[in-house]
N, C-alpha and C positions, 0 to 999 in steps of 0.2 A: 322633543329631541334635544339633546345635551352635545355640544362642541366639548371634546375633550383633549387635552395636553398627555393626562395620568391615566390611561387605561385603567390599569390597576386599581386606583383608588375608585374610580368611575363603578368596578364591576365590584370591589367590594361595600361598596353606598347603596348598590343595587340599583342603580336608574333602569326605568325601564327600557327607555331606547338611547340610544347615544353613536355619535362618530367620532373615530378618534383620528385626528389630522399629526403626522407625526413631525411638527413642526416645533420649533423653539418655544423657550415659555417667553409669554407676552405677545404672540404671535399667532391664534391659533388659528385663525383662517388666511394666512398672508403675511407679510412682511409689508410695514408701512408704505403707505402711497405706491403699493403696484395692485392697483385696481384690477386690473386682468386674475392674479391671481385669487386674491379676496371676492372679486363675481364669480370666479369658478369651485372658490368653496362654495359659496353660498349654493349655489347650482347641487352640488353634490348634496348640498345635507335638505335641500328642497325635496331631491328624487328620494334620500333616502327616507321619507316616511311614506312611500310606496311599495320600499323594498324591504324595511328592516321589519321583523317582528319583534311583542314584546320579551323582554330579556335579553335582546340582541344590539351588538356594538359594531357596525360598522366601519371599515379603515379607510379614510378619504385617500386622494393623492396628494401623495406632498409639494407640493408647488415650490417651492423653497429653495429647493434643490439646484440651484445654477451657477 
């Protein structure tokens, strides 16, 4: 599973699976020291190798956002 910033670039590299968190670069799971949001990436990109197939990119939620 790949955390990604650049969809784009992600899907043309061809990774097999990947989530793309649509959050700042240098950020991709969180915005420093808020914990809450960074555990609740990780959460997502945990589930998503249950849910994602290969050649699929999943869109996290943005936590970021406040």
């Amino acid at each position: 599973m790949t955390v990604t910033l650049l969809p784009e670039t992600t899907n043309a590299l061809g990774v097999p699976r990947s989530i793309y968190f649509p959050n700042k670069l240098g950020n991709p799971i969180g915005r420093p020291n808020q914990k809450d949001e960074q555990y609740a990436a990780l959460i997502q990109c945990l589930e998503a190798f249950e849910e994602v197939n290969v050649g699929e990119m999943l869109t996290g939620t943005n936590q970021t956002d406040h």
